[in-house]
C-alpha positions in Angstrom: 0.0 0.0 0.0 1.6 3.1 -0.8 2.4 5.8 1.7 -0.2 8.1 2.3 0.9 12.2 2.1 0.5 13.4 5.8 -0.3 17.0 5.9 1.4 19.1 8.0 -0.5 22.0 10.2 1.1 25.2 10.5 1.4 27.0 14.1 -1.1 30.0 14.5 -0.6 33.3 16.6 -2.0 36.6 16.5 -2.9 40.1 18.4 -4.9 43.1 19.1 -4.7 46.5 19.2 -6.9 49.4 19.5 -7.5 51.3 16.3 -10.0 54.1 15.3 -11.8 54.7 11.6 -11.4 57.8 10.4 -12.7 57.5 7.0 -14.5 54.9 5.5 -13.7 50.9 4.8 -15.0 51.8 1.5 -11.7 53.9 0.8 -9.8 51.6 2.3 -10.9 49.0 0.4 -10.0 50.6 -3.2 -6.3 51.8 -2.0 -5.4 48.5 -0.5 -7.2 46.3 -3.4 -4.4 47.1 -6.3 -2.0 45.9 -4.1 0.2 42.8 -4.7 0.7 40.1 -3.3 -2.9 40.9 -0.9 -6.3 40.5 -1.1 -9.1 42.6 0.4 -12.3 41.7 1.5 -15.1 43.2 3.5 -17.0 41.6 6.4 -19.7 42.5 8.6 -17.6 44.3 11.0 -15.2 45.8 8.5 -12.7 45.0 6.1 -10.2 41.8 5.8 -6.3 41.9 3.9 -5.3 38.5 3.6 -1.3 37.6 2.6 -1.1 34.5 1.6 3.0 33.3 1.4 2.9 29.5 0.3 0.8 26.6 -0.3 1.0 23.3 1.1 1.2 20.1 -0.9 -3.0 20.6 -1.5 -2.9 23.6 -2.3 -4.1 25.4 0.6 -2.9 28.1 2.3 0.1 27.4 4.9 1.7 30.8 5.7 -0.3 33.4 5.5 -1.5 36.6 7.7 -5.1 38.4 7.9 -5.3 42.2 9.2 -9.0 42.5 10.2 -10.2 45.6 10.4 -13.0 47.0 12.7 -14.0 49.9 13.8 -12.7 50.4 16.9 -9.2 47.4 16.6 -7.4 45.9 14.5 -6.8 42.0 14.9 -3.8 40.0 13.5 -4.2 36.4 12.8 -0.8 34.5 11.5 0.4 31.2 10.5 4.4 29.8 12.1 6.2 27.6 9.7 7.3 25.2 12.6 10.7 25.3 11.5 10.3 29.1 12.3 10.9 30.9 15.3 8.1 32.6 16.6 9.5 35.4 17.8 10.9 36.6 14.2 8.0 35.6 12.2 5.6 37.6 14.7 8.1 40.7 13.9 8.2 40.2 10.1 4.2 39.9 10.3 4.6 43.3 12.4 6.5 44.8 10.0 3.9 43.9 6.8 1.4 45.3 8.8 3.0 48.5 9.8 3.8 49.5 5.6 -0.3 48.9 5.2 -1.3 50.9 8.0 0.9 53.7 6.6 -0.8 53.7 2.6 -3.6 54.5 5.3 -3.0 56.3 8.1 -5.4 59.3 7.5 -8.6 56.7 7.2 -7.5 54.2 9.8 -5.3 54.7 13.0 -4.0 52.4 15.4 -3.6 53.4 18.6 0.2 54.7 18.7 1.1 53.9 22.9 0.2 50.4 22.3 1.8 49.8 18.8 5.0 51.2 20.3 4.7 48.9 23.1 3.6 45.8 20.9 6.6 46.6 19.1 8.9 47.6 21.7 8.2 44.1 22.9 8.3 42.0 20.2 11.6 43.6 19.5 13.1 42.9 22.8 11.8 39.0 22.6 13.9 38.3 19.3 17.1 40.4 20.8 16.3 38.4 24.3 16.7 34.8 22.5 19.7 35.9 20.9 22.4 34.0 22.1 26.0 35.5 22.9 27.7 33.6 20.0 24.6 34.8 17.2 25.1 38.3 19.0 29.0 38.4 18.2 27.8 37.2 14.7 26.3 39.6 14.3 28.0 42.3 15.6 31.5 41.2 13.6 28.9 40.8 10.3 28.0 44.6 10.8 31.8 45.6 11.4 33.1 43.9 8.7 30.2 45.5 6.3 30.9 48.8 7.1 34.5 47.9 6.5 33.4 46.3 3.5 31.7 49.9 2.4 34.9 51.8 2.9 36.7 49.8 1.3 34.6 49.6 -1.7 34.4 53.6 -1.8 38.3 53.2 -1.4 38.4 51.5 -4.5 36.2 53.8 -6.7 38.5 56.3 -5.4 41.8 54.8 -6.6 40.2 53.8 -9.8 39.3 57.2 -10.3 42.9 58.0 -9.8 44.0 55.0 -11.9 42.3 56.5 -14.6 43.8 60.6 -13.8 47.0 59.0 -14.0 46.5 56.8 -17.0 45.7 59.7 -18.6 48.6 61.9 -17.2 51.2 59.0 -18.3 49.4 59.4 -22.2 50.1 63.1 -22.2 53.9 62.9 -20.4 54.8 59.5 -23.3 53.1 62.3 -26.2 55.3 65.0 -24.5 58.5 62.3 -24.4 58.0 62.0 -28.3 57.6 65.2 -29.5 61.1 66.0 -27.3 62.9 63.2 -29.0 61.4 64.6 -32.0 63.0 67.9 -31.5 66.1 66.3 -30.2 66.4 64.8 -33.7 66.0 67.4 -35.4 68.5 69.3 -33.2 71.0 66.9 -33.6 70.3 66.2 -37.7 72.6 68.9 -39.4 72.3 70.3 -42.7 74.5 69.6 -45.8 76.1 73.7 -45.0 76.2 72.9 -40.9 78.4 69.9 -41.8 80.8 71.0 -44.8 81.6 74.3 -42.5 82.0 71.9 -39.4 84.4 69.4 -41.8 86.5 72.7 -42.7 86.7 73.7 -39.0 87.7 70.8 -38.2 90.5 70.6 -41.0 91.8 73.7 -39.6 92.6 72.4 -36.3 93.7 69.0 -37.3 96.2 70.5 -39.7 93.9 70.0 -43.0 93.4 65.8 -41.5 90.3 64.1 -41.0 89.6 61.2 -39.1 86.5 60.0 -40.3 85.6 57.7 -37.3 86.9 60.2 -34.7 84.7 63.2 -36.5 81.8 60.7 -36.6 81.9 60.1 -33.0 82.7 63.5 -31.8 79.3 65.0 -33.4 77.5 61.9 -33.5 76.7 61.8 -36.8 77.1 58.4 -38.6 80.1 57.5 -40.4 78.5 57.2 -43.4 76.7 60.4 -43.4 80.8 62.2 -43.0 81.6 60.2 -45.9 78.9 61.3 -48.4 79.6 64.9 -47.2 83.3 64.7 -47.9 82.3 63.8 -51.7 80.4 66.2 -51.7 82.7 68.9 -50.8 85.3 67.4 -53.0 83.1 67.3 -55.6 82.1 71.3 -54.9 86.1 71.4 -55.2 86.0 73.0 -51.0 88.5 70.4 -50.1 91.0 68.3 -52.3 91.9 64.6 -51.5 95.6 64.0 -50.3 97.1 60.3 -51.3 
């Protein structure tokens, strides 16, 4: 015989506080019905939101929460996974129903001592059960984001200045070449520059020229002296000695 499907019954829990109508359910109704994932209803004494949060294998609702409405309170029925903590769930089912009460809070007021003191409560209750360990946890997760947070605006900060000085070394390696351009151009002379250097230098070195040693003394390539040379014999400025 195969195994039957045993269905499982969620935990329920709920509370009251007093509330007053200042409008109408009727208005209520139409600002509240548009929104997702809750369905509005009236009833006899008011008007019903219902959250329903998952199914069980039937298709029926498991967790789920109902905000009923009335007149003079508002009543808070909820379902507890029971592998939930109670204490949680009942402020996450506080916290749904404070973000309705506020698309509504100048047709329908709860009263504020008592919220504050529902809350007040509930809050202390899930910080109570806390244990020292989950409280460290905790405490080292928030330290460690905020680190995390300055370090991440760190990082836009140096990649801001990556990028200022990628930029910076593009301009100095255009500035580099345009020097070494101009160098160049310094150092390349022209056919006159280099025939009245040759017969400087002839003066001084008693009409002789070393090719290799004028080469290297003005940096000028070997070759370049020799074409030069021909060409000032040629001009017939200089005459070639055997």
């Amino acid at each position: 015989m195969p195994d039957q499907a045993v269905v499982v019954e969620p935990k329920t829990d709920g509370f009251e506080l007093k509330a007053k109508l200042l409008g109408s359910f009727d208005e209520m109704a139409t600002r509240l019905g548009s929104l997702q994932p809750f369905s509005v209803s009236k009833s006899p004494d008011g008007l019903k939101v219902l959250k329903v949060e998952s199914h069980d294998i039937q298709k029926r609702p498991f967790l789920f929460m109902i905000l009923d409405m009335r007149s003079d309170r508002l009543i808070v029925y909820y379902t507890i996974a029971l592998d939930a903590s109670p204490k949680l769930r009942k402020l996450s089912v506080l916290k749904v129903a404070l973000s309705l009460l506020s698309l509504i809070s100048d047709a329908y007021k709860v009263e504020d001592t008592e919220l504050f003191q529902y809350l007040d409560s509930a809050i202390d209750d899930v910080l109570g059960s806390m244990s020292q360990s989950y409280s460290s946890l905790f405490n080292n997760y928030d330290s460690l984001f905020n680190e995390y947070k300055e370090t991440k605006g760190l990082n836009i900060e140096l990649e801001t200045s990556n990028k200022n000085l990628t930029v910076q070394a593009l301009q100095l390696d255009d500035e580099n070449k345009q020097l070494r351009a101009d160098l160049n151009a310094l150092q390349t002379y022209s056919d006159n520059s280099l025939m009245v250097m040759v017969q400087d230098w002839l003066e001084s070195h008693d009409d002789a020229i070393d090719i290799n040693d004028f080469a290297k003394n003005y940096k000028i390539p070997s070759t370049r002296v020799e074409q030069i040379l021909d060409r000032m014999v040629s001009l017939g400025y200089i005459e070639l000695k055997g």
